[in-house]
VEXDO-970652 format. One record per residue: residue number from 1; x negated, y negated, z of N, C-alpha, C, O in turn. Coordinates in steps of 0.1 Angstrom, whole numbers, plus 5000, padded with zeros to 4 digits. Atoms other than C-alpha are relative to their C-alpha. Example, Ala and Ser with C-alpha at 12.3 -4.5 7.8 and 13.67 -1.06 7.14 Angstrom:
BEGIN
  resi  n.c1  n.c2  n.c3  ca.c1  ca.c2  ca.c3  c.c1  c.c2  c.c3  o.c1  o.c2  o.c3
     1  4991  5012  5000   4877   5045   5078  4991  4988  5000  4981  4988  5007
     2  5009  5011  5000   4863   5011   5071  5008  4989  5008  5003  4978  5009
***
This chain:
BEGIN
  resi  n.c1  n.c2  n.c3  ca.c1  ca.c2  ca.c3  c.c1  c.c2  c.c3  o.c1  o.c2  o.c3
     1  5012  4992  5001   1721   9684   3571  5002  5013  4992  5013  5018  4994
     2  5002  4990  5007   1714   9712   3548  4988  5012  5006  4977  5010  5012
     3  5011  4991  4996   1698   9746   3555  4990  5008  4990  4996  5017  4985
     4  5006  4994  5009   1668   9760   3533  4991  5010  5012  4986  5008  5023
     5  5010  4986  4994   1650   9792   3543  5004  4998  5018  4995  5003  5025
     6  4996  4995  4987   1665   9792   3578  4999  4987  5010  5003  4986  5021
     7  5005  5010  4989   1653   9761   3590  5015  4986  4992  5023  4987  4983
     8  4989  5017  4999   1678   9721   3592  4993  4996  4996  4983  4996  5002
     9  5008  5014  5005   1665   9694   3568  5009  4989  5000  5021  4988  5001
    10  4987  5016  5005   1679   9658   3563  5002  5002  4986  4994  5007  4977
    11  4996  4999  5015   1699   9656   3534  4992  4987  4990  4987  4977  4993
    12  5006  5010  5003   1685   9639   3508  5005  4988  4999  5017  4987  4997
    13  4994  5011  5001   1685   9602   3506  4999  4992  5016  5000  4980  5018
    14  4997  5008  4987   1684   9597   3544  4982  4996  5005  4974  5005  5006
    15  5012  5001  5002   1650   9579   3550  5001  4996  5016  5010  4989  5021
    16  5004  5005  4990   1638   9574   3582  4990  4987  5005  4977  4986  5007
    17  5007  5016  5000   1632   9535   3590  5002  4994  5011  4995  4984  5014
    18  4998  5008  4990   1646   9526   3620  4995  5004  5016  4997  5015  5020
    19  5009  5002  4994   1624   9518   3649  5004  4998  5008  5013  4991  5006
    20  4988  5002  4988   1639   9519   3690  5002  4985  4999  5013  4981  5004
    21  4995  5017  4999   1636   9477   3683  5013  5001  4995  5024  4998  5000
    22  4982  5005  5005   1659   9480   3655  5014  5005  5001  5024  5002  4996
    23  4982  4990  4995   1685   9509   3671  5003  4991  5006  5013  4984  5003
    24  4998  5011  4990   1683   9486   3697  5010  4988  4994  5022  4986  4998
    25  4990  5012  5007   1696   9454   3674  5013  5008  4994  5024  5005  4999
    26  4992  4991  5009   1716   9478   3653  5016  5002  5011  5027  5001  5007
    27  4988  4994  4990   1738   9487   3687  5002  4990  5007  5012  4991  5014
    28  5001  5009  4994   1733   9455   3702  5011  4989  4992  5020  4982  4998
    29  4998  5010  5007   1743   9434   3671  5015  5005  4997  5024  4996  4999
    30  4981  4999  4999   1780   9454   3665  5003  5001  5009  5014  5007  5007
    31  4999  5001  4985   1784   9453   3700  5004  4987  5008  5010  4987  5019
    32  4997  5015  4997   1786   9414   3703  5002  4994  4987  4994  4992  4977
    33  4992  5003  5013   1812   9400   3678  5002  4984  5007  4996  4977  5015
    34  4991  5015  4998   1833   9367   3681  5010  5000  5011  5018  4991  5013
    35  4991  5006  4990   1853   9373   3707  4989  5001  5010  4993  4993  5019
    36  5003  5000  4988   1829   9377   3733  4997  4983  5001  4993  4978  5012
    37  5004  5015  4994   1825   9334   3726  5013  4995  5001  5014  4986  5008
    38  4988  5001  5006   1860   9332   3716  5010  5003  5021  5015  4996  5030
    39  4992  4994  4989   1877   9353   3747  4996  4993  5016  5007  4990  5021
    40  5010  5010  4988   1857   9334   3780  5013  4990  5000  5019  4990  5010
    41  4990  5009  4995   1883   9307   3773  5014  5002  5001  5022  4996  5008
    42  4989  4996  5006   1910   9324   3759  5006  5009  5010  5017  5007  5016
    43  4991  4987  4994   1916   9358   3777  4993  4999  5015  4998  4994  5025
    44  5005  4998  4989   1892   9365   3804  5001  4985  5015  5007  4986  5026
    45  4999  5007  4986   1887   9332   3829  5016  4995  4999  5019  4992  5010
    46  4982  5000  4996   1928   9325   3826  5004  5011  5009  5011  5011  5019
    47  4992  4986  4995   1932   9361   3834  4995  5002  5014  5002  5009  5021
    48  5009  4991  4990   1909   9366   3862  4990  4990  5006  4986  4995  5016
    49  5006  5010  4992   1888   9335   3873  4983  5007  4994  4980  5017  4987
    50  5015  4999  5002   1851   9335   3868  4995  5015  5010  4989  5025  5005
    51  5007  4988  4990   1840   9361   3896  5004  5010  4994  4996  5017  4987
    52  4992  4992  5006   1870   9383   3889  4999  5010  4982  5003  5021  4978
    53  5006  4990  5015   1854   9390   3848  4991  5001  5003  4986  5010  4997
    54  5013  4991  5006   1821   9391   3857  5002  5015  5010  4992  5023  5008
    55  5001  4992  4994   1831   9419   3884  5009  5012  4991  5006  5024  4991
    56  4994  4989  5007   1858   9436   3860  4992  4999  4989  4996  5010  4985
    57  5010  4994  5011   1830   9437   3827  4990  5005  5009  4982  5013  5004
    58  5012  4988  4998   1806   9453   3853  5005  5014  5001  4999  5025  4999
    59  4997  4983  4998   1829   9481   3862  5005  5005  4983  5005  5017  4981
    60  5004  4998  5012   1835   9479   3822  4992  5012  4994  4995  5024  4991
    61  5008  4994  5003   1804   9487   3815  4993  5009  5005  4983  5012  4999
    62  5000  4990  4993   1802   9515   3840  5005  5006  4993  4999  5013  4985
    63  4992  4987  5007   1826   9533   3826  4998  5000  4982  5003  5010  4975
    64  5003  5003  5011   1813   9521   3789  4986  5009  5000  4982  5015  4991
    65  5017  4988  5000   1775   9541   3803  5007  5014  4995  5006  5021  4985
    66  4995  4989  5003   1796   9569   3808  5003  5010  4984  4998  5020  4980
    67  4998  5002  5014   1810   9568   3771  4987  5005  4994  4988  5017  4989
    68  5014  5005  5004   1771   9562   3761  4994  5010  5001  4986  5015  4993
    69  5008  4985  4993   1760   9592   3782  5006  5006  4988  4997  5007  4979
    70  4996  4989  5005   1782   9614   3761  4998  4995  4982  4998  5006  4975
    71  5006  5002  5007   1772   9597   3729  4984  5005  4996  4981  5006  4984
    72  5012  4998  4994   1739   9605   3738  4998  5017  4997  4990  5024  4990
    73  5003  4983  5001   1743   9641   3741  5004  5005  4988  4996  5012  4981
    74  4999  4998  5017   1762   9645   3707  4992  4997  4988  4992  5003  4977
    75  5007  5002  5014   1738   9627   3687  4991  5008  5006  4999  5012  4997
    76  5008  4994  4996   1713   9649   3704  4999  5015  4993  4989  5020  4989
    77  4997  4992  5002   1732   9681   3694  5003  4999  4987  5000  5009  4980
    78  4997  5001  5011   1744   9668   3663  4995  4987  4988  5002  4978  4983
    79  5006  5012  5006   1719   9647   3644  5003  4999  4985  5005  5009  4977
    80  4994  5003  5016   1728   9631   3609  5010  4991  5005  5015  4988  5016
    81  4987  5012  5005   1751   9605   3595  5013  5007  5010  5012  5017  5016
    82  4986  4993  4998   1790   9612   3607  5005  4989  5011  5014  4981  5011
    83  4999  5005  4991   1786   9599   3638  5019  5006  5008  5022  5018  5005
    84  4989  4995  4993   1823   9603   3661  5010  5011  4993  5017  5020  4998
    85  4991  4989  5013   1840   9620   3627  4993  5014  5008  4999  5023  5014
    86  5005  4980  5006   1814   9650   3626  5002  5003  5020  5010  5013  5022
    87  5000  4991  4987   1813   9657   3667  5019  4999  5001  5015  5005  5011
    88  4988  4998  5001   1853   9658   3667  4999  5013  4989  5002  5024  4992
    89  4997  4985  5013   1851   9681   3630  4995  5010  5011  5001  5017  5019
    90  5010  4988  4994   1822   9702   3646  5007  5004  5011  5011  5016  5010
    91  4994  4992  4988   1838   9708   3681  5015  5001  5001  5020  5006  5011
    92  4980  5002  4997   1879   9703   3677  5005  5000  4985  5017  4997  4983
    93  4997  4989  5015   1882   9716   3640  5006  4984  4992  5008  4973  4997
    94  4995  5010  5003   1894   9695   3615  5007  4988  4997  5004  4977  4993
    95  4990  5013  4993   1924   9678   3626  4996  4990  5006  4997  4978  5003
    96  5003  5012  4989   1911   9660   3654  4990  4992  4992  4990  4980  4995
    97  5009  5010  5011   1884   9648   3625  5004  4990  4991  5000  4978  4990
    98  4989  5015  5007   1912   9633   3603  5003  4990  5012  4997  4979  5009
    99  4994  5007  4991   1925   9616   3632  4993  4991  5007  4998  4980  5011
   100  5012  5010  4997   1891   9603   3645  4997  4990  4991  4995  4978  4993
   101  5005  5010  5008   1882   9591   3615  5011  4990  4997  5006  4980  4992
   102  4988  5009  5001   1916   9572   3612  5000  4994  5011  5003  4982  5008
   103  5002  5004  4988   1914   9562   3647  4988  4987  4997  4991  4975  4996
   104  5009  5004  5002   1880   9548   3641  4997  4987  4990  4989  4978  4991
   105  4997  5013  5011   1892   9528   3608  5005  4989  5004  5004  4977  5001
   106  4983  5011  4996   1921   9513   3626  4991  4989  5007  4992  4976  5006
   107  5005  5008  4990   1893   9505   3653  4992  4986  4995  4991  4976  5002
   108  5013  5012  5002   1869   9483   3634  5007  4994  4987  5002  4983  4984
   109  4988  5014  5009   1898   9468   3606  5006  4991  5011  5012  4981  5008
   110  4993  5013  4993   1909   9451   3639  4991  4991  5008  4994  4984  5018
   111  5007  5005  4991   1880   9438   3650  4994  4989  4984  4994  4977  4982
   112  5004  5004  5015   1868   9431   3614  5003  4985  4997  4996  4975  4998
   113  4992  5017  5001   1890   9399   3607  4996  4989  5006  4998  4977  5004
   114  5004  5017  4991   1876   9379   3632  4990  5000  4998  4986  4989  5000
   115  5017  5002  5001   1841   9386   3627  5001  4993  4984  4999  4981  4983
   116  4998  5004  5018   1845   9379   3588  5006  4980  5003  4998  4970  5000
   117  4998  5013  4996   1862   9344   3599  4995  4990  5007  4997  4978  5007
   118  5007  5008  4990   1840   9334   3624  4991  4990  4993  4989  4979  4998
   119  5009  5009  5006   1817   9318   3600  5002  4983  4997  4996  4972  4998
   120  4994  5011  5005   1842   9295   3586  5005  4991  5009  5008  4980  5005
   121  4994  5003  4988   1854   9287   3619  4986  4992  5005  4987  4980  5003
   122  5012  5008  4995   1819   9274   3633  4996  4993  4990  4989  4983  4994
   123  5002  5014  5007   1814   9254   3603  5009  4990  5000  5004  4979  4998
   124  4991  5011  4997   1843   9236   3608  4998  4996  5014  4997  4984  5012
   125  5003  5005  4992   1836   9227   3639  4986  4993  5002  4986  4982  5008
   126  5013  5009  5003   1799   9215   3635  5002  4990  4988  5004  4978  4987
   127  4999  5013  5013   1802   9200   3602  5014  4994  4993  5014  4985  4984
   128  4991  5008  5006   1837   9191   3595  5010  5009  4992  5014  5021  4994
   129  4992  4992  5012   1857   9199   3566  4990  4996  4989  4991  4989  4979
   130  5009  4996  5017   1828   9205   3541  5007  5010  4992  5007  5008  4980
   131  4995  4988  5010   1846   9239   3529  5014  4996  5003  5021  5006  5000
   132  4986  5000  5001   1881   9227   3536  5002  4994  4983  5006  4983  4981
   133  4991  4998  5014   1889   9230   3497  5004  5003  4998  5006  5012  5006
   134  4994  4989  5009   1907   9244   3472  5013  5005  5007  5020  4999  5016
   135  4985  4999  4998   1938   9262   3474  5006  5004  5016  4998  5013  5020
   136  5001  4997  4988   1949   9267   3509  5014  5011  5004  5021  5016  4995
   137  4986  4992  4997   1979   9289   3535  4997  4997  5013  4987  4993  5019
   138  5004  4998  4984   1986   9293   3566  5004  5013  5007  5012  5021  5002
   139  4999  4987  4994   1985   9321   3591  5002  4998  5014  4993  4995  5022
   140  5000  5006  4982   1999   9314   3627  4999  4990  5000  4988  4987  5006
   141  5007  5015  4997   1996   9279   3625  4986  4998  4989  4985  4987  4982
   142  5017  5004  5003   1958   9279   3609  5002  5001  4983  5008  5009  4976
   143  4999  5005  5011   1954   9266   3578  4984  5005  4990  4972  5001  4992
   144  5016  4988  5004   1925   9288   3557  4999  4995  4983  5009  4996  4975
   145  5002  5005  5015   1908   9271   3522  4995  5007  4997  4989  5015  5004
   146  5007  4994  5009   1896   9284   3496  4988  5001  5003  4982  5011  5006
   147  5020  5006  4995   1860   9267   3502  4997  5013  5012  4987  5020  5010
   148  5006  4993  4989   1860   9290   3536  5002  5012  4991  4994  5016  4984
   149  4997  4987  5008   1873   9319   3520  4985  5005  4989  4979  5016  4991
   150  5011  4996  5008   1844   9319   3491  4988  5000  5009  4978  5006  5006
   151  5014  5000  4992   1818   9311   3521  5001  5016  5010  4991  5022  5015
   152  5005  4986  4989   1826   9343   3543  4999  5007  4987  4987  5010  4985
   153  5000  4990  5016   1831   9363   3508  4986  4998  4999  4980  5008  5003
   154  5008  5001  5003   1801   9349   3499  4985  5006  5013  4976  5014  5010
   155  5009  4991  4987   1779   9359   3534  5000  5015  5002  4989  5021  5004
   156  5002  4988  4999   1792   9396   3535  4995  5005  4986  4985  5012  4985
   157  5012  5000  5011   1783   9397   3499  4984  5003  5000  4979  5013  4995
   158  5015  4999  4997   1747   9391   3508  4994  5006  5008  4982  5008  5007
   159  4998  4989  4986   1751   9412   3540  4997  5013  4991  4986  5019  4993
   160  4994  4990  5003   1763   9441   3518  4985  5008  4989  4978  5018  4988
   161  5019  4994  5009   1731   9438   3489  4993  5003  5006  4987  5013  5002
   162  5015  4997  4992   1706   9437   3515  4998  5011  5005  4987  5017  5004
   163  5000  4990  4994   1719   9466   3532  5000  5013  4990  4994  5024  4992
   164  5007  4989  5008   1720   9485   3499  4991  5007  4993  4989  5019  4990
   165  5014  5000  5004   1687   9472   3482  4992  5002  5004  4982  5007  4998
   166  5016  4998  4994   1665   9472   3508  5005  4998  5019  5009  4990  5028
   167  4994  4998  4984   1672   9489   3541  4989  4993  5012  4992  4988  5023
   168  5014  5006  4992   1636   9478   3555  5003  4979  5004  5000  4972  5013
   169  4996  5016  5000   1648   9441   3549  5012  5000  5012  5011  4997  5023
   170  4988  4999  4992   1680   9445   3565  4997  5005  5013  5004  5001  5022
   171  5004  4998  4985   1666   9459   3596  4991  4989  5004  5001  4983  5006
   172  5007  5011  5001   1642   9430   3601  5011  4988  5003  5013  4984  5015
   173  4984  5012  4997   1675   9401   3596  5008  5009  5015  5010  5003  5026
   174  4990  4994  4981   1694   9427   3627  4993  4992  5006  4996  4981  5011
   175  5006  5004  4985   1664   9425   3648  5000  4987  5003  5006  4983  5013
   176  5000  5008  4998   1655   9393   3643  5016  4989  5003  5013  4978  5007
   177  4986  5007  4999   1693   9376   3645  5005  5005  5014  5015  5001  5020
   178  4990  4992  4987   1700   9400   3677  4994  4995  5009  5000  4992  5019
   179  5012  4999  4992   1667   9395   3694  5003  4982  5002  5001  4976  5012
   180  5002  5017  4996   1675   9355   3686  5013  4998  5009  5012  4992  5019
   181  4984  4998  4994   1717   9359   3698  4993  4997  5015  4992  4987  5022
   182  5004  4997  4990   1703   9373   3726  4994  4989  5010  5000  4984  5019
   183  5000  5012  4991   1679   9347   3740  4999  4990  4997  4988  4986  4999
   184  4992  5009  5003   1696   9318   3726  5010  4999  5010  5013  4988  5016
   185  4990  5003  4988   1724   9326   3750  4994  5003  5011  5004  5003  5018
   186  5010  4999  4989   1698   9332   3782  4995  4987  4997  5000  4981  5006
   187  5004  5012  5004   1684   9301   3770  5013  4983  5004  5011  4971  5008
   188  4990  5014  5000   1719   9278   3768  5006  5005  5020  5008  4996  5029
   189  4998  5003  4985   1729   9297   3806  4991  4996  5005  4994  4987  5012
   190  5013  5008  4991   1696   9287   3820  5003  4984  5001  5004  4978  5012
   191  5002  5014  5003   1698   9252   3808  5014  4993  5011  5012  4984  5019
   192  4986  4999  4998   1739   9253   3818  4996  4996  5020  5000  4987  5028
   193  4993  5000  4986   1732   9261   3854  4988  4988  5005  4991  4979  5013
   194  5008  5011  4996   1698   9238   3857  5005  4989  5003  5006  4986  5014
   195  4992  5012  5000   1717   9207   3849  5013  5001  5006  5016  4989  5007
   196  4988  5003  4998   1750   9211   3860  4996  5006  5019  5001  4997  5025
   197  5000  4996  4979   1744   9224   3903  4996  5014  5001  4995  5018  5012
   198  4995  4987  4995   1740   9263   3897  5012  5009  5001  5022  5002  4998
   199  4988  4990  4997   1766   9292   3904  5009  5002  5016  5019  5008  5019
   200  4996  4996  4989   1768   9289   3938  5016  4994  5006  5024  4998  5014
   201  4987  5006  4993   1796   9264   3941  5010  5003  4988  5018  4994  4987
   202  4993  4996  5009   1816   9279   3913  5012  5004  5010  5009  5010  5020
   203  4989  4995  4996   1856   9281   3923  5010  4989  4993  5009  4979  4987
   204  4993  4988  4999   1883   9292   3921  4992  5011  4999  4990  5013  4987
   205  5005  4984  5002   1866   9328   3924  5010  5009  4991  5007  5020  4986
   206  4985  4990  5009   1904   9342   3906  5005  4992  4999  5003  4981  5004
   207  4991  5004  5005   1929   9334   3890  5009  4994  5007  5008  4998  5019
   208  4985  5003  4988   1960   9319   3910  5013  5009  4998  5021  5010  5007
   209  4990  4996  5003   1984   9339   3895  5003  5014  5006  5014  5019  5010
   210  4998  4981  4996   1980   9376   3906  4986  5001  5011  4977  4993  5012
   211  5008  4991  4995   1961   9399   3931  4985  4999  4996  4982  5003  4985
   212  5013  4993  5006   1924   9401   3929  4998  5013  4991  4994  5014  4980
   213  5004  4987  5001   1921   9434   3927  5010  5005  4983  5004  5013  4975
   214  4995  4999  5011   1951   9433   3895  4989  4994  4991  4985  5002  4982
   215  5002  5007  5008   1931   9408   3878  4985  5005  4998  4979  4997  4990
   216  5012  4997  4999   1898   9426   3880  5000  5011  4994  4991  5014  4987
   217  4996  4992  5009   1916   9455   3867  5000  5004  4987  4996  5013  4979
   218  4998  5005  5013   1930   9439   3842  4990  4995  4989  4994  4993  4978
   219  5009  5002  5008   1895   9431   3828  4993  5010  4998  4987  5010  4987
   220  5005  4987  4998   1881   9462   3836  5007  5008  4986  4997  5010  4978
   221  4994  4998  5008   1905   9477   3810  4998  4999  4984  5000  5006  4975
   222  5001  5010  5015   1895   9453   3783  4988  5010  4998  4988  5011  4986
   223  5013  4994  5003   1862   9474   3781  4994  5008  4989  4983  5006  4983
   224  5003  4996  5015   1864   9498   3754  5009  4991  4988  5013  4996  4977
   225  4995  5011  5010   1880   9465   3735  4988  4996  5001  4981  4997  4991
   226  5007  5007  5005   1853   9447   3744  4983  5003  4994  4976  4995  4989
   227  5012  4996  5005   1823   9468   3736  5000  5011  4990  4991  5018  4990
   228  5002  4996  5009   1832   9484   3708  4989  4996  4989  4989  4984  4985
   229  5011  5001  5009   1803   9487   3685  4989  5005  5001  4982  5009  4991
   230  5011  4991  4994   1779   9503   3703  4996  5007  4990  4986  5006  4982
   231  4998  4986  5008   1788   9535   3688  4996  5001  4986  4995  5012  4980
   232  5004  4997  5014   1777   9526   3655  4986  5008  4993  4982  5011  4981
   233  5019  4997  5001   1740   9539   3662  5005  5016  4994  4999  5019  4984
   234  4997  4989  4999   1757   9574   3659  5000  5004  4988  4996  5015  4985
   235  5000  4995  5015   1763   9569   3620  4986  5000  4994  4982  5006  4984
   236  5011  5001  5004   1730   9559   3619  4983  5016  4998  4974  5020  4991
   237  5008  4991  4990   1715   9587   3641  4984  5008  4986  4971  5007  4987
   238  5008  4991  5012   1700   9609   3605  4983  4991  4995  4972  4996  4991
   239  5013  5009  5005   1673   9575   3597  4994  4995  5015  4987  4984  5014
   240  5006  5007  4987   1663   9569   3635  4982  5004  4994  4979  5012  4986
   241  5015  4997  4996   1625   9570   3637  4988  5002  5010  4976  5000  5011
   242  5004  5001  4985   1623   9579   3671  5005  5014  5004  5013  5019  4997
   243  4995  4992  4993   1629   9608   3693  5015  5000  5003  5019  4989  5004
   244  4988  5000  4995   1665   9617   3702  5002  4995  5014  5010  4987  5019
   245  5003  5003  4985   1653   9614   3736  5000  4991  5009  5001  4990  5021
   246  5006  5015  4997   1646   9579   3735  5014  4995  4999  5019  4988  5008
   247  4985  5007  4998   1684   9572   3725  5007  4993  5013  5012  4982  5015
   248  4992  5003  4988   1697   9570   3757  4996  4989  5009  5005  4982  5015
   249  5002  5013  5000   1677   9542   3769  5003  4985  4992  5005  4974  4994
   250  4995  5015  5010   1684   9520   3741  5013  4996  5002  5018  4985  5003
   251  4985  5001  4998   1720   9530   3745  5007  4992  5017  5017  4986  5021
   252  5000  5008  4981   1715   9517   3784  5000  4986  5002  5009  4979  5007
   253  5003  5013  5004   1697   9484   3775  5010  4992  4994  5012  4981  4997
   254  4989  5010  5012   1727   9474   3744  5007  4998  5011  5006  4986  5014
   255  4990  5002  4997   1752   9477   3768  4997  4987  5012  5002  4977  5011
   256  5004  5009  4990   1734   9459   3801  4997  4986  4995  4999  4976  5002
   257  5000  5010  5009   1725   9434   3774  5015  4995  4992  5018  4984  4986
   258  4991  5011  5007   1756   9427   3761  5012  4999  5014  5023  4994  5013
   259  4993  5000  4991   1770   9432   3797  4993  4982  5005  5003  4974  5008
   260  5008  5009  4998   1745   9400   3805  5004  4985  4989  5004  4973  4992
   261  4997  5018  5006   1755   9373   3775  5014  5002  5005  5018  4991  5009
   262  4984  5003  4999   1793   9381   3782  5000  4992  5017  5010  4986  5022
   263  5000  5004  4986   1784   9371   3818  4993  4987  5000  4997  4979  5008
   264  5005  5013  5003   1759   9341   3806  5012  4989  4993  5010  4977  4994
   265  4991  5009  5010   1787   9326   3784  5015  4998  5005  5021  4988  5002
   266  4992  5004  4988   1815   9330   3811  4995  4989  5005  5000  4977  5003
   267  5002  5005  4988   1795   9316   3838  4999  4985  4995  5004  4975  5001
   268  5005  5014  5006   1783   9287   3814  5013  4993  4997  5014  4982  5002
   269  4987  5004  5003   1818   9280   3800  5005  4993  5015  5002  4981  5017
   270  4996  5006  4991   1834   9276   3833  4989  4991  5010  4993  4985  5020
   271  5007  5009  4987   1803   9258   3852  5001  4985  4990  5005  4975  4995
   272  4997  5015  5005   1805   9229   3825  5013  4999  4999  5016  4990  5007
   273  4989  5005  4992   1843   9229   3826  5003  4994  5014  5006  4982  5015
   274  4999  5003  4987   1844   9229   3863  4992  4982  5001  4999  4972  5002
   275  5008  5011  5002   1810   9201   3860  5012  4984  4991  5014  4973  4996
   276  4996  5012  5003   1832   9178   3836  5020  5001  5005  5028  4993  5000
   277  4988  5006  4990   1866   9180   3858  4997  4989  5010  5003  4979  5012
   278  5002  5009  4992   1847   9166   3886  4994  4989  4999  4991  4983  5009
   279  5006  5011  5004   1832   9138   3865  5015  4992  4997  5016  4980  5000
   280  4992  5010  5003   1865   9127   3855  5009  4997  5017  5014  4986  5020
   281  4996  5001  4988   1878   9131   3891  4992  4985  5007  4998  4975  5012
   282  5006  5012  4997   1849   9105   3900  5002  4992  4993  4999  4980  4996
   283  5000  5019  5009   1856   9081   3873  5012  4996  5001  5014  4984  4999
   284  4985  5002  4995   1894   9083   3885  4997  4993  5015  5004  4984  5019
   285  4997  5005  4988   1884   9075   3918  4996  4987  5000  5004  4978  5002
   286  5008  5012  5007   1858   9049   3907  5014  4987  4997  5015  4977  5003
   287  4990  5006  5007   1889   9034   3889  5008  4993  5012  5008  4981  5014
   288  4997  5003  4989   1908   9034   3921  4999  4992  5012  5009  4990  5019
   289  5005  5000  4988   1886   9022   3948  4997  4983  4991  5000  4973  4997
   290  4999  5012  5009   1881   8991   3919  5009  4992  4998  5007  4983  4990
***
């Protein structure tokens, strides 16, 4: 912000476009990446059993409101671009500013990689090896072509124009892609628990390996891993088109919303796991009793 005759203007260039729908997508949409479909099989129900994550992502996202709250009051106090940079410069001088803003790089180059690959990764699995061309390597085992390589290149590419040519467009693709994420996965748990018995007979409730109370922890923990993104409304804050005021609901909703698919996409994972163990259990017995 700049000051003329006594009074705070927006600097120029910063237009005000965005509408509490699309803060809403905006915090919603970097807020839910690839691991929240990715991690369900991987980290969380190994770690902690079905009950066990959806109980440690709620105290999560307790302690992620908290966070939210104080987001809330900075962009309030400190409106404009910057976002976690300028409230560190502004209140803890400029050291703690370098150090945020380095903090903050580290945070979303490690998150970055997998979202950028995700693309290539769900095409290979729906359709095959259409993009497995061209020159290839491997990384850990995984084997990455060229073909995928020019197709995510080629997506953030078109990500990257939209967002420079035409910001009104680009808000529009958020909402609408966040707004669909959203109930798309309300839509596949509905269907998940219809067909397969419900939640009620869901077990193991934990893990076998450890303590409840560790393993509930232990997810609990994962929290500012798993909801980073939120925060990005903060750089936005200078083009909101809404009261400051109104922030803190939106900031309420992203999180209980993205507290809700991580818990739709658990519960759904393990009720059809669970559902097709006991199908093969009956075709074992079947076999047996034959």
């Amino acid at each position: 912000m700049i000051k003329i005759f006594g009074k705070f203007r927006e600097k120029p260039g910063m237009t005000k476009y965005l509408s509490m729908p699309a803060v809403w997508a905006l915090s919603f949409g970097c807020a839910v990446g690839w691991g929240a479909f990715v991690m369900p099989g991987t980290t969380f129900l190994p770690a902690a059993g079905p009950w066990g994550t959806v109980i440690g992502l709620a105290i999560g996202t307790l302690i992620m409101s908290a966070i939210g709250v104080n987001y809330y009051c900075l962009m309030r106090r400190y409106p404009g671009p910057g976002g976690s940079y300028i409230y560190a410069n502004k209140i803890l001088g400029h050291d703690h500013g370098f150090i945020c803003a380095w903090m903050l790089l580290l945070a979303y180059i490690a998150v970055a990689w997998a979202n950028a690959t995700a693309l290539s990764l769900i095409v290979r699995c729906l359709f095959g090896d259409v993009f497995c061309f061209g020159f290839s390597y491997e990384i850990a085992g995984y084997t990455v072509y060229m073909g995928e390589v020019l197709l995510s290149f080629g997506l953030i590419s078109a990500a990257t124009l939209i967002c420079i040519f035409s910001k009104r467009v680009a808000k529009w693709f958020q909402l609408i892609f966040a707004l669909g994420l959203f109930l798309l996965v309300c839509a596949c748990f509905t269907a998940v628990v219809l067909h397969r018995g419900g939640i009620s007979g869901i077990e193991p409730a934990f893990a076998q390996n450890r303590s409840p109370v560790m393993q509930v922890l232990g997810i609990a923990i994962l929290g500012p891993w798993a909801f980073i993104g939120f925060e990005s409304i903060s750089h936005s804050s200078g083009e909101f088109r809404l009261s400051n005021k109104k922030i803190l609901p939106v900031i309420s909703h992203c999180l209980q919303n993205k507290q809700s698919v991580k818990f739709s996409i658990n519960s759904a994972f393990f009720i059809e796991m669970c559902y097709n163990k006991c199908k093969k259990i009956i075709k074992s017995n079947k076999k047996a009793c034959t």
